[in-house]
PDB file of N, CA, C and O in Angstrom:
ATOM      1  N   UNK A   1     -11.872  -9.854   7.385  1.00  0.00           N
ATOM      2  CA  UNK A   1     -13.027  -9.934   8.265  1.00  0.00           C
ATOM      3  C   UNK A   1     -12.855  -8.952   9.422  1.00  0.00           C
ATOM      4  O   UNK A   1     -11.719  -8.785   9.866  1.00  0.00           O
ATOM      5  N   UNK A   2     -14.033  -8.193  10.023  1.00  0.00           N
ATOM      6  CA  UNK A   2     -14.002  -7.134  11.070  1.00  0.00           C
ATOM      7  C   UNK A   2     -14.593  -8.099  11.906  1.00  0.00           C
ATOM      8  O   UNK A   2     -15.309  -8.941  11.364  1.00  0.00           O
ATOM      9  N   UNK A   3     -14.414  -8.140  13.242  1.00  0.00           N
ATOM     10  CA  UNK A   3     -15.291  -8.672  14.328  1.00  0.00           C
ATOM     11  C   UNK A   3     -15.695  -7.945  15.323  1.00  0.00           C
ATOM     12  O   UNK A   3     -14.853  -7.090  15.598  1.00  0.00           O
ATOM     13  N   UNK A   4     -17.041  -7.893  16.285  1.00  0.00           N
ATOM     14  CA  UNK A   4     -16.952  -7.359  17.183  1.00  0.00           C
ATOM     15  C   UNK A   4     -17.518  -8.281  18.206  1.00  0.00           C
ATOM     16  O   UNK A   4     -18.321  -9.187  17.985  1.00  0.00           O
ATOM     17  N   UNK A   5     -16.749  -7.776  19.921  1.00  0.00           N
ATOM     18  CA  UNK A   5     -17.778  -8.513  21.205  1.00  0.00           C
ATOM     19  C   UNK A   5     -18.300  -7.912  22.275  1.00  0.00           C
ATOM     20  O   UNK A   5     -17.702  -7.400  23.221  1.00  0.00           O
ATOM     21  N   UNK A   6     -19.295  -7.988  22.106  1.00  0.00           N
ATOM     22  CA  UNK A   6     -20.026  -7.143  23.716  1.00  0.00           C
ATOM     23  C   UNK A   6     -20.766  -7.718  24.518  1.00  0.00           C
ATOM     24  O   UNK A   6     -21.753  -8.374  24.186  1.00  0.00           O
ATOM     25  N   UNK A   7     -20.415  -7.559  25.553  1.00  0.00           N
ATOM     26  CA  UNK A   7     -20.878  -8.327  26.631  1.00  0.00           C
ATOM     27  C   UNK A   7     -21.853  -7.748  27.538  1.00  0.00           C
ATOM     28  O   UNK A   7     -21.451  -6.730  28.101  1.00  0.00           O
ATOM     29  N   UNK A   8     -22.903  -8.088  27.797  1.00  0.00           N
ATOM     30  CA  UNK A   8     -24.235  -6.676  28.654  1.00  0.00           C
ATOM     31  C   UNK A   8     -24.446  -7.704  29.927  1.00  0.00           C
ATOM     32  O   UNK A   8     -24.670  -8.914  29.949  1.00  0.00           O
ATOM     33  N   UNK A   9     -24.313  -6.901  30.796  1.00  0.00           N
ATOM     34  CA  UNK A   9     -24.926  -7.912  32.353  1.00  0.00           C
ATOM     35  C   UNK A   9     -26.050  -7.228  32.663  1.00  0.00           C
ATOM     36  O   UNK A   9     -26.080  -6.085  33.120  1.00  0.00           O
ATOM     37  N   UNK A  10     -27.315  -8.175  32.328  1.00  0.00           N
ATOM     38  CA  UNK A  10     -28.326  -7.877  32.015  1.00  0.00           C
ATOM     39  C   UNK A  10     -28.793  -8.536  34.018  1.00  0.00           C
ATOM     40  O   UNK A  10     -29.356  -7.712  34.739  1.00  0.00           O
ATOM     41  N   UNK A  11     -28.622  -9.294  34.330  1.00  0.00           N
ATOM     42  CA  UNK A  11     -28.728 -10.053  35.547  1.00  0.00           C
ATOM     43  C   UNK A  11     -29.846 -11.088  35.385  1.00  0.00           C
ATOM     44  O   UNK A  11     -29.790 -12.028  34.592  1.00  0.00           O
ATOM     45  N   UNK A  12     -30.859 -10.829  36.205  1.00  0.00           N
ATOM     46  CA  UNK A  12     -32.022 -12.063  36.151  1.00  0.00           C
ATOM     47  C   UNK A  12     -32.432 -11.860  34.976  1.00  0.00           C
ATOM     48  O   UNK A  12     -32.236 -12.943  34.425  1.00  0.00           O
ATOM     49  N   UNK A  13     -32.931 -11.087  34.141  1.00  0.00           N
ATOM     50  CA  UNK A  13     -33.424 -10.559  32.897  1.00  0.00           C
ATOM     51  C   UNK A  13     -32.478 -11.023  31.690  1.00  0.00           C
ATOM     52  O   UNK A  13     -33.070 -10.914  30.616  1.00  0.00           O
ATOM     53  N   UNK A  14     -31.519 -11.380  31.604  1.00  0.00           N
ATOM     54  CA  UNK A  14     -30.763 -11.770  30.619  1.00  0.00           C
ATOM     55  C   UNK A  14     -31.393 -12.880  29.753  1.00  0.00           C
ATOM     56  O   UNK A  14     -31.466 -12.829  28.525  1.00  0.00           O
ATOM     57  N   UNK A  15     -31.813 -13.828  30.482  1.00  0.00           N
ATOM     58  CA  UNK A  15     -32.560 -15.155  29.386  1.00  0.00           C
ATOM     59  C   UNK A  15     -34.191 -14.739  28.987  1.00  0.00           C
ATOM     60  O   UNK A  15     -34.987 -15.403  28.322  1.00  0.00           O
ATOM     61  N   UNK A  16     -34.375 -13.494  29.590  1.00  0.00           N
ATOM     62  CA  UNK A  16     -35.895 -13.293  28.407  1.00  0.00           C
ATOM     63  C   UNK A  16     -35.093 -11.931  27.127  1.00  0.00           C
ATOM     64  O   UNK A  16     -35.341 -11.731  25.938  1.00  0.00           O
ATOM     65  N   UNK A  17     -34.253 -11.349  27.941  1.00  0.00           N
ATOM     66  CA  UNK A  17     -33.639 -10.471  26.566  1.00  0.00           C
ATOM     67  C   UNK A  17     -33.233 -11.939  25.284  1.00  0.00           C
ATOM     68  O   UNK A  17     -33.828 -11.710  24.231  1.00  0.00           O
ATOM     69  N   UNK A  18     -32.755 -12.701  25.248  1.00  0.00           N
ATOM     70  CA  UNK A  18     -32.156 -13.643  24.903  1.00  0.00           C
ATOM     71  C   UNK A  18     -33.421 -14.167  23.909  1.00  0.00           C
ATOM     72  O   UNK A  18     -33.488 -14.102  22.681  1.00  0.00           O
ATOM     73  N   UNK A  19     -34.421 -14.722  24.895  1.00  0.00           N
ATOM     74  CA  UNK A  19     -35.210 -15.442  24.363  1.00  0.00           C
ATOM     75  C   UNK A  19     -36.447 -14.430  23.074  1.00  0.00           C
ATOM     76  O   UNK A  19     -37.085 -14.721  22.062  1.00  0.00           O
ATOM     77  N   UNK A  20     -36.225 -13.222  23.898  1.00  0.00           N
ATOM     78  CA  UNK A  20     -37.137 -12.395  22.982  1.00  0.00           C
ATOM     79  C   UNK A  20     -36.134 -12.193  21.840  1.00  0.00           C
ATOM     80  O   UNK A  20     -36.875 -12.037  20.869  1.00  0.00           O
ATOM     81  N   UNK A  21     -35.058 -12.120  21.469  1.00  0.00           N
ATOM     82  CA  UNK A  21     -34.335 -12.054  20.210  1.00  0.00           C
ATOM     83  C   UNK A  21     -33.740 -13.118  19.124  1.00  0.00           C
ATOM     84  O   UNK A  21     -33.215 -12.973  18.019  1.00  0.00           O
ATOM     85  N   UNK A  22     -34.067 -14.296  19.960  1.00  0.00           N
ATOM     86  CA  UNK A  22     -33.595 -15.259  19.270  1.00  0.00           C
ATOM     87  C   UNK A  22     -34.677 -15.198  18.069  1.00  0.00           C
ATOM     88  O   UNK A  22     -33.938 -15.284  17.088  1.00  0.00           O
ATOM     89  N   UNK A  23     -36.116 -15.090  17.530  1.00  0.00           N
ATOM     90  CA  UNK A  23     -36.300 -14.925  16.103  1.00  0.00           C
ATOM     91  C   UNK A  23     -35.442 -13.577  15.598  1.00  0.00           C
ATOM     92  O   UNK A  23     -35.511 -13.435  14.378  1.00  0.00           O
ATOM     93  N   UNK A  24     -35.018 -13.034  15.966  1.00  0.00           N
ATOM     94  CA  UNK A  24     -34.470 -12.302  14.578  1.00  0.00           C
ATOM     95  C   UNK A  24     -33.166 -12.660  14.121  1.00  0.00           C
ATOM     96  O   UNK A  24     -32.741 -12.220  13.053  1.00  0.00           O
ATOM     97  N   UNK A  25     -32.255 -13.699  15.110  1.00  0.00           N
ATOM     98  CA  UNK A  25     -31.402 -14.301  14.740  1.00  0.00           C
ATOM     99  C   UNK A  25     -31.511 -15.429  13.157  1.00  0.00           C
ATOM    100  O   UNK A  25     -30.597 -15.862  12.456  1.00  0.00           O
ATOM    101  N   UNK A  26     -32.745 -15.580  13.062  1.00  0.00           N
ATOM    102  CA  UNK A  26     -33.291 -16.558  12.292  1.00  0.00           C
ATOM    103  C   UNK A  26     -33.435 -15.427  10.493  1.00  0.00           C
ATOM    104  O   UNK A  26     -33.142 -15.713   9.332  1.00  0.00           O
ATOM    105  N   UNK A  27     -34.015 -14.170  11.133  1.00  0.00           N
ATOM    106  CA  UNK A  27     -34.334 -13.301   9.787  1.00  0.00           C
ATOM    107  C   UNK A  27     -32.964 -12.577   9.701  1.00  0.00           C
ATOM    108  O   UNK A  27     -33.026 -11.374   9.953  1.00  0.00           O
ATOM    109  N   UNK A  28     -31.736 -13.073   9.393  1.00  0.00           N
ATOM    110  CA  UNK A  28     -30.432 -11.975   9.505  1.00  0.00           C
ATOM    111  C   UNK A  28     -30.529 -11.232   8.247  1.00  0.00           C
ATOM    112  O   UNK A  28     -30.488 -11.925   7.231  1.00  0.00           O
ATOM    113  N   UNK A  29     -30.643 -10.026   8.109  1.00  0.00           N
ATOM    114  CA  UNK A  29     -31.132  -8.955   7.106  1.00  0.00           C
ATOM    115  C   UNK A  29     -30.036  -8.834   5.799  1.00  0.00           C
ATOM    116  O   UNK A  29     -30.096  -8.156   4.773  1.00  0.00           O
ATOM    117  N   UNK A  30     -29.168  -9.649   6.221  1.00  0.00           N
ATOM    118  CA  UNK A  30     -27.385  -9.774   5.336  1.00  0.00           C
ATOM    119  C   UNK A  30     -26.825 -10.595   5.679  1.00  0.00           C
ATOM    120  O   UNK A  30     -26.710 -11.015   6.830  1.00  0.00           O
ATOM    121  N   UNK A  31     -26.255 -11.070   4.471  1.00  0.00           N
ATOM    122  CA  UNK A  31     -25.210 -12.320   4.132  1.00  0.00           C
ATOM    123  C   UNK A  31     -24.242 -12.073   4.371  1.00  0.00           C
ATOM    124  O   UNK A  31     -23.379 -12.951   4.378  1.00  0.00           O
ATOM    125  N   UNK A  32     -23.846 -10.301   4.780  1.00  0.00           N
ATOM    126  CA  UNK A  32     -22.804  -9.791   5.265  1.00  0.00           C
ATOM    127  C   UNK A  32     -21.920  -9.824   6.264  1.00  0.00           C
ATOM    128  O   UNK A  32     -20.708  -9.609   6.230  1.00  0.00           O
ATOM    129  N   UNK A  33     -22.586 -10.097   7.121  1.00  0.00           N
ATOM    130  CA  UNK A  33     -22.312 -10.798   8.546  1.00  0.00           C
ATOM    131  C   UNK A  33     -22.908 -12.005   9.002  1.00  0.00           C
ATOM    132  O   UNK A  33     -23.828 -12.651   8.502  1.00  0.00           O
ATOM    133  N   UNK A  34     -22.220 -12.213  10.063  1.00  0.00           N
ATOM    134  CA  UNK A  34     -22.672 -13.245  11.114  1.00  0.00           C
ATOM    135  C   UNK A  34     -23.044 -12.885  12.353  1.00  0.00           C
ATOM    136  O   UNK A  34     -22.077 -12.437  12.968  1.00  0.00           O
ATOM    137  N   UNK A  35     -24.027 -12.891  12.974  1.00  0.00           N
ATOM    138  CA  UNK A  35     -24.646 -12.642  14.610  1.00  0.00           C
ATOM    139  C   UNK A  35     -24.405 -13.787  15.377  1.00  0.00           C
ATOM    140  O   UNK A  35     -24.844 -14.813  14.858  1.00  0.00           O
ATOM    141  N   UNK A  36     -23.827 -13.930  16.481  1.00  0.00           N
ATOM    142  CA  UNK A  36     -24.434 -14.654  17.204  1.00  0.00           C
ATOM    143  C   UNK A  36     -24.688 -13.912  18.762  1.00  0.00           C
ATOM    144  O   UNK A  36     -24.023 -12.991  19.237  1.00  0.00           O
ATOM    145  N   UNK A  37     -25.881 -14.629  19.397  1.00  0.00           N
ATOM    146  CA  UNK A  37     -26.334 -13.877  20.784  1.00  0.00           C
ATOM    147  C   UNK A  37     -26.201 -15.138  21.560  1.00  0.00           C
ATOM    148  O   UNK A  37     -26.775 -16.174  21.225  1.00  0.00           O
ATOM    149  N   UNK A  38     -25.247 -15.004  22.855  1.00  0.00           N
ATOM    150  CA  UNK A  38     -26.034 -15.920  23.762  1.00  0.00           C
ATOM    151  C   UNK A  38     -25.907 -15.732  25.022  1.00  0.00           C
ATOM    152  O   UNK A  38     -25.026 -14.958  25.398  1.00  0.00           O
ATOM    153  N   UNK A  39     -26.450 -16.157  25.642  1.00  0.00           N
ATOM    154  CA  UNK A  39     -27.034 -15.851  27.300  1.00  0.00           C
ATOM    155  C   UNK A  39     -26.140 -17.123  28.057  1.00  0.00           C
ATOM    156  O   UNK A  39     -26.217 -18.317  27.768  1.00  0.00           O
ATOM    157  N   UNK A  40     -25.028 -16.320  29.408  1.00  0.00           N
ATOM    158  CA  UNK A  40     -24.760 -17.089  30.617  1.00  0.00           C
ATOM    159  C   UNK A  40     -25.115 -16.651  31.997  1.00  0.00           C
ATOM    160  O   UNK A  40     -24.837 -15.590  32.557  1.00  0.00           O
ATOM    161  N   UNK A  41     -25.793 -17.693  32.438  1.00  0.00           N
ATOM    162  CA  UNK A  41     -26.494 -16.457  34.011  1.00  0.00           C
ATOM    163  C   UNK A  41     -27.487 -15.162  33.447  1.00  0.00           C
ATOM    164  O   UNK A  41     -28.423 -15.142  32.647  1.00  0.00           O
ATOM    165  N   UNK A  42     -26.860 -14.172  34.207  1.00  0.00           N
ATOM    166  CA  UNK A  42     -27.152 -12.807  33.882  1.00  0.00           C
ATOM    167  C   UNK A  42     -26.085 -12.040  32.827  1.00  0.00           C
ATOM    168  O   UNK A  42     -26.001 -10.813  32.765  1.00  0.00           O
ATOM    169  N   UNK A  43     -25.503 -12.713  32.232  1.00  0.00           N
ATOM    170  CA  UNK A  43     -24.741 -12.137  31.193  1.00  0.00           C
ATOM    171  C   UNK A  43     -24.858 -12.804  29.893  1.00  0.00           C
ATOM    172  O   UNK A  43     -24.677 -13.990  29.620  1.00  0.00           O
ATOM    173  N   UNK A  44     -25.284 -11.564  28.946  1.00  0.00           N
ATOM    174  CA  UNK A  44     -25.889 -11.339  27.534  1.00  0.00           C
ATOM    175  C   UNK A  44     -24.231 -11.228  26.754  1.00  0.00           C
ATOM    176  O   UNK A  44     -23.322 -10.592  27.287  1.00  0.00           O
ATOM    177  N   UNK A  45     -24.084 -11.906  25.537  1.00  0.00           N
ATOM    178  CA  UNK A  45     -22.693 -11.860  25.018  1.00  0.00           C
ATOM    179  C   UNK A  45     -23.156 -11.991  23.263  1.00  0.00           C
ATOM    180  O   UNK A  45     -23.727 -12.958  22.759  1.00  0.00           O
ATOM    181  N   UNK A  46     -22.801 -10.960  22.686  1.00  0.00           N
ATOM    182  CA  UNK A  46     -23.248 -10.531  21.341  1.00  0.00           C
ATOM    183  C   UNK A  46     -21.727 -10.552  20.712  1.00  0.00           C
ATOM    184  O   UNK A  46     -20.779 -10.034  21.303  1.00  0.00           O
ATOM    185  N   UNK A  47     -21.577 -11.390  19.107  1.00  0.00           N
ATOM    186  CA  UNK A  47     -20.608 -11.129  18.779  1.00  0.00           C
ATOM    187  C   UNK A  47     -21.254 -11.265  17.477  1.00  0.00           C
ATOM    188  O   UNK A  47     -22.225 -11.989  17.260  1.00  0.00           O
ATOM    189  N   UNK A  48     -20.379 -10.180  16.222  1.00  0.00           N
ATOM    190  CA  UNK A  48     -20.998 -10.186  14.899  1.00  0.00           C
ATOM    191  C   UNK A  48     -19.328 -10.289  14.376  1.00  0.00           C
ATOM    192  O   UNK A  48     -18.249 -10.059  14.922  1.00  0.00           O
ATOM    193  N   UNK A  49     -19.790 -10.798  12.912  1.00  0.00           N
ATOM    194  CA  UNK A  49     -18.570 -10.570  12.518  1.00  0.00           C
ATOM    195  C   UNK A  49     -18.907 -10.333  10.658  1.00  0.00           C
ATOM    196  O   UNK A  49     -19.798 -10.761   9.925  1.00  0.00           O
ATOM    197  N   UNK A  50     -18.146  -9.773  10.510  1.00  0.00           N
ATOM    198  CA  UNK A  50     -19.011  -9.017   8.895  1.00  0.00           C
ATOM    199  C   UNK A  50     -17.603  -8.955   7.813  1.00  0.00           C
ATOM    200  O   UNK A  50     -16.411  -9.152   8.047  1.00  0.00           O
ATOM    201  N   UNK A  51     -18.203  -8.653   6.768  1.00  0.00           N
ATOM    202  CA  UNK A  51     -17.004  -8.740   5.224  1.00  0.00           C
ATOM    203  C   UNK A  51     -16.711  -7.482   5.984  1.00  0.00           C
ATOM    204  O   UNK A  51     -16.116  -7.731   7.032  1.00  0.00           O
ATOM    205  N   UNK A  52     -16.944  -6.201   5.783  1.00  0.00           N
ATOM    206  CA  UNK A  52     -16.195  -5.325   5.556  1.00  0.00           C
ATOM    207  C   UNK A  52     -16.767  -4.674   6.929  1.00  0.00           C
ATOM    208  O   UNK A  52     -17.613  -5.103   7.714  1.00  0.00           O
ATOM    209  N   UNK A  53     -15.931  -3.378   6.931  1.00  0.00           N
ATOM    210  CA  UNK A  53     -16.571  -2.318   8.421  1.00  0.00           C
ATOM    211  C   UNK A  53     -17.652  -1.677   8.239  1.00  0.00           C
ATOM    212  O   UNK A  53     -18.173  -1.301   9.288  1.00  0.00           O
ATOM    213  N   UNK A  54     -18.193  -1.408   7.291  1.00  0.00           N
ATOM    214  CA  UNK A  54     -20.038  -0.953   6.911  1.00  0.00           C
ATOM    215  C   UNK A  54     -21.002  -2.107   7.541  1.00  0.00           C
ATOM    216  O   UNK A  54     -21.746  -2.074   8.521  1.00  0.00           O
ATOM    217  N   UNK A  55     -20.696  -3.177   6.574  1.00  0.00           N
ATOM    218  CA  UNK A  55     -21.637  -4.042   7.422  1.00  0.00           C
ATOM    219  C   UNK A  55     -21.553  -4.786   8.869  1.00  0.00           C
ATOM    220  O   UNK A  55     -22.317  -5.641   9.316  1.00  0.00           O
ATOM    221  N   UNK A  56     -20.348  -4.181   9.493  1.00  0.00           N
ATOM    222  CA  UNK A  56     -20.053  -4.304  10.720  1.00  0.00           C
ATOM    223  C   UNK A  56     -20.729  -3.500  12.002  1.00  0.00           C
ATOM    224  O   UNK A  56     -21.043  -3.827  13.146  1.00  0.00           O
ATOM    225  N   UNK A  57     -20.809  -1.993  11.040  1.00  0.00           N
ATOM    226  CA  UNK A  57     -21.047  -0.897  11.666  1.00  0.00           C
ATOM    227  C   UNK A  57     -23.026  -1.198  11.657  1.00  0.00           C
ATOM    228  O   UNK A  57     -23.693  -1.167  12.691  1.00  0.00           O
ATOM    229  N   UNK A  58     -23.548  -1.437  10.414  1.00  0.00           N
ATOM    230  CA  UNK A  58     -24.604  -1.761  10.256  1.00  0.00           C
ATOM    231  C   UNK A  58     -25.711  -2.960  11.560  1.00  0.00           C
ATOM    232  O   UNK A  58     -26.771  -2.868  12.180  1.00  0.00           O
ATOM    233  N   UNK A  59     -24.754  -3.833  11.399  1.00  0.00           N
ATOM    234  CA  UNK A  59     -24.869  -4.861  12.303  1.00  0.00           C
ATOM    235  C   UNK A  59     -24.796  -4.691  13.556  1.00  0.00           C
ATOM    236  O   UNK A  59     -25.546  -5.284  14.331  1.00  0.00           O
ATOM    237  N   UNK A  60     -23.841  -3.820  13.953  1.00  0.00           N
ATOM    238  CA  UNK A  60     -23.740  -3.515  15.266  1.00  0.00           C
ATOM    239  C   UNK A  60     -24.622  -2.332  15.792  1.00  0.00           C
ATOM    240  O   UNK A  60     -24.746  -2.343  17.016  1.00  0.00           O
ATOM    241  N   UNK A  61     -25.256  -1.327  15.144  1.00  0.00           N
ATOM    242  CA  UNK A  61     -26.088  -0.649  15.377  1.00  0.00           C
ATOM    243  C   UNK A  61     -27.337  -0.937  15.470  1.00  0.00           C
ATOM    244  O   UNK A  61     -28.009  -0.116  16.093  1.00  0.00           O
ATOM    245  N   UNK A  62     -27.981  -2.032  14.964  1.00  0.00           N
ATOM    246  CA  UNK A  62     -28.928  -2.803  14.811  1.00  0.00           C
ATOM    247  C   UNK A  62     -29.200  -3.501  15.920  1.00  0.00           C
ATOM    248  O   UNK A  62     -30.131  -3.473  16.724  1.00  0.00           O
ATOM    249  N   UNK A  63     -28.023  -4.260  15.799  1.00  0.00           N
ATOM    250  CA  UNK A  63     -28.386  -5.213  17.551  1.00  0.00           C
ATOM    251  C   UNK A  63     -28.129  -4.389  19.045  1.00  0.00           C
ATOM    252  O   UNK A  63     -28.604  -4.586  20.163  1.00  0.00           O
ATOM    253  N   UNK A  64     -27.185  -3.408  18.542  1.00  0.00           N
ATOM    254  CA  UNK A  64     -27.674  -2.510  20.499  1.00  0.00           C
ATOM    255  C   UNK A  64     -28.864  -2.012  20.108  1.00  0.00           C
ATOM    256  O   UNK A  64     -29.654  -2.306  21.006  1.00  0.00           O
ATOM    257  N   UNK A  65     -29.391  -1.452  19.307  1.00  0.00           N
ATOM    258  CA  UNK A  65     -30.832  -0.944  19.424  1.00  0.00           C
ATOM    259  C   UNK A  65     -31.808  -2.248  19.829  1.00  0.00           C
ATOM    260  O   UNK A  65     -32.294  -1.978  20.927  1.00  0.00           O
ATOM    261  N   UNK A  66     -32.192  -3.309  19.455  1.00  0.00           N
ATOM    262  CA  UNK A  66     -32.746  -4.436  19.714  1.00  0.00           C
ATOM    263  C   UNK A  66     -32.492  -4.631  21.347  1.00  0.00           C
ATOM    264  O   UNK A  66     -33.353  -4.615  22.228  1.00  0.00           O
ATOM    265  N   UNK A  67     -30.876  -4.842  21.510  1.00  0.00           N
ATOM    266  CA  UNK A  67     -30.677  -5.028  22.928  1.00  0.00           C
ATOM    267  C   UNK A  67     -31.460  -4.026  23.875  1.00  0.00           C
ATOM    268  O   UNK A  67     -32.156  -4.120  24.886  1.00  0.00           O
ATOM    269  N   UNK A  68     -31.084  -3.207  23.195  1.00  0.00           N
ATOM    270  CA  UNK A  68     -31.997  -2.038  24.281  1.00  0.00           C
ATOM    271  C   UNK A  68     -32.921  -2.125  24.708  1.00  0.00           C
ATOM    272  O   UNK A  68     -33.202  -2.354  25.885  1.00  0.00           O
ATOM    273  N   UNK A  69     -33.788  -1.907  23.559  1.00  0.00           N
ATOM    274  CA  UNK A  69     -35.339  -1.940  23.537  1.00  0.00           C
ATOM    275  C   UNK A  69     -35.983  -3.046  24.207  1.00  0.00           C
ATOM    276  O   UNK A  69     -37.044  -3.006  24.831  1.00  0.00           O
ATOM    277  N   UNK A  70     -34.942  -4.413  23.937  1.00  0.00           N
ATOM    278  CA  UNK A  70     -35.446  -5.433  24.901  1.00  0.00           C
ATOM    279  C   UNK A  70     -35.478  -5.414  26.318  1.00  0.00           C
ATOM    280  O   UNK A  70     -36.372  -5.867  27.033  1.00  0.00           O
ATOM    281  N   UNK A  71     -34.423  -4.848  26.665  1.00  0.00           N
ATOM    282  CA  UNK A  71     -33.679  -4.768  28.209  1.00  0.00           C
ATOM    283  C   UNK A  71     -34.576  -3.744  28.807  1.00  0.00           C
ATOM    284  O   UNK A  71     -34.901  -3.840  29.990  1.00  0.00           O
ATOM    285  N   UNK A  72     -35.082  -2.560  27.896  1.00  0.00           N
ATOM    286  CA  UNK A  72     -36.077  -1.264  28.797  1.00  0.00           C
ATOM    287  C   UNK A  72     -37.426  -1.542  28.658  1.00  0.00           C
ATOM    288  O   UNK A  72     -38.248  -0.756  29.129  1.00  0.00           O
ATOM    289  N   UNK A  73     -37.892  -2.896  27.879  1.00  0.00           N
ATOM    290  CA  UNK A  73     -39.570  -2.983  27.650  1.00  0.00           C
ATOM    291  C   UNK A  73     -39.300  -4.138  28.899  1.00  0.00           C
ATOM    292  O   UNK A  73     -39.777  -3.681  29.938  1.00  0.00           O
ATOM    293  N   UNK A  74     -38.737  -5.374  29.101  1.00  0.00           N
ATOM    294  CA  UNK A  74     -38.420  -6.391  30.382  1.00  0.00           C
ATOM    295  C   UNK A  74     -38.599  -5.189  31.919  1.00  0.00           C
ATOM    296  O   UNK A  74     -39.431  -5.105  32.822  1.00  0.00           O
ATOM    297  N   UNK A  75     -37.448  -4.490  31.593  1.00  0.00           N
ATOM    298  CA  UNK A  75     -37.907  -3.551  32.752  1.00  0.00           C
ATOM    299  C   UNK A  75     -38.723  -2.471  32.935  1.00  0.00           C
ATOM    300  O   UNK A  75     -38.655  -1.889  34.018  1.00  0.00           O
ATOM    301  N   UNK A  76     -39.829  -1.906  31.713  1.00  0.00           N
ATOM    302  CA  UNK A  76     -41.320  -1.205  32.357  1.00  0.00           C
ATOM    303  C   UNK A  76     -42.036  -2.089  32.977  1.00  0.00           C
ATOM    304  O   UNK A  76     -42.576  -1.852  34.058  1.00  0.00           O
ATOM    305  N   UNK A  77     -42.121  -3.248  32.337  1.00  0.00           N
ATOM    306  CA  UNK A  77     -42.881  -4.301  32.440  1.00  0.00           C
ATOM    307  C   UNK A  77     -43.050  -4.815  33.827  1.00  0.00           C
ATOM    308  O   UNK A  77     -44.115  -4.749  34.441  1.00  0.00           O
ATOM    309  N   UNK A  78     -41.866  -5.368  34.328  1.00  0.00           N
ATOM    310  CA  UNK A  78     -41.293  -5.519  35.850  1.00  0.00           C
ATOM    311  C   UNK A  78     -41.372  -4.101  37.130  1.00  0.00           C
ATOM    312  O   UNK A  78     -40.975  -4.066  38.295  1.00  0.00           O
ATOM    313  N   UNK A  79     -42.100  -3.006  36.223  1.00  0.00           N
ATOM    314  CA  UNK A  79     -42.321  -1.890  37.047  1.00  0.00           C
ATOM    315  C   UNK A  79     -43.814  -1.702  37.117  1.00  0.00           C
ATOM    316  O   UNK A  79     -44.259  -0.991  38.018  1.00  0.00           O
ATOM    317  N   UNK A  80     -44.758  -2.358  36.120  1.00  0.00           N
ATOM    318  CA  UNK A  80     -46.076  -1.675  35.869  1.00  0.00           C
ATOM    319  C   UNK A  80     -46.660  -2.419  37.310  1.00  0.00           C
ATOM    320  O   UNK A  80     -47.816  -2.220  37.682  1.00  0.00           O
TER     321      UNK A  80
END
């Protein structure tokens, strides 16, 4: 098994990054891994853990893009 953990200090914004991702926790695209996301305070804590390092690498490229996109649409939003 490969594992990985990342931790994002998202601050006040952390429990809508959280909350906006929890459905895709539900659609996991592979049996290959395991996701889990969860929110303390302002800190976002992502850990996957997968059969091999492809679907590690897969998995983990997937969810920082998600993270992202969540964390920079929360903050246009909070700017418009």
């Amino acid at each position: 098994m490969h594992t990985v953990f990342v931790e994002f200090a998202f601050g006040p914004v952390a429990g809508k990054v959280h909350e906006a991702l929890k459905p895709e926790l539900q659609a996991a695209p592979s049996e290959r891994s395991r996701i889990e996301l969860r929110q303390d305070g302002g800190l976002l804590t992502l850990f996957i853990e997968a059969e091999d390092i492809i679907s590690l690498r897969a998995a983990l490229n997937t969810w920082l893009r998600l993270i992202k996109i969540a964390g920079e649409m929360l903050n246009a939003r909070n700017t418009i």
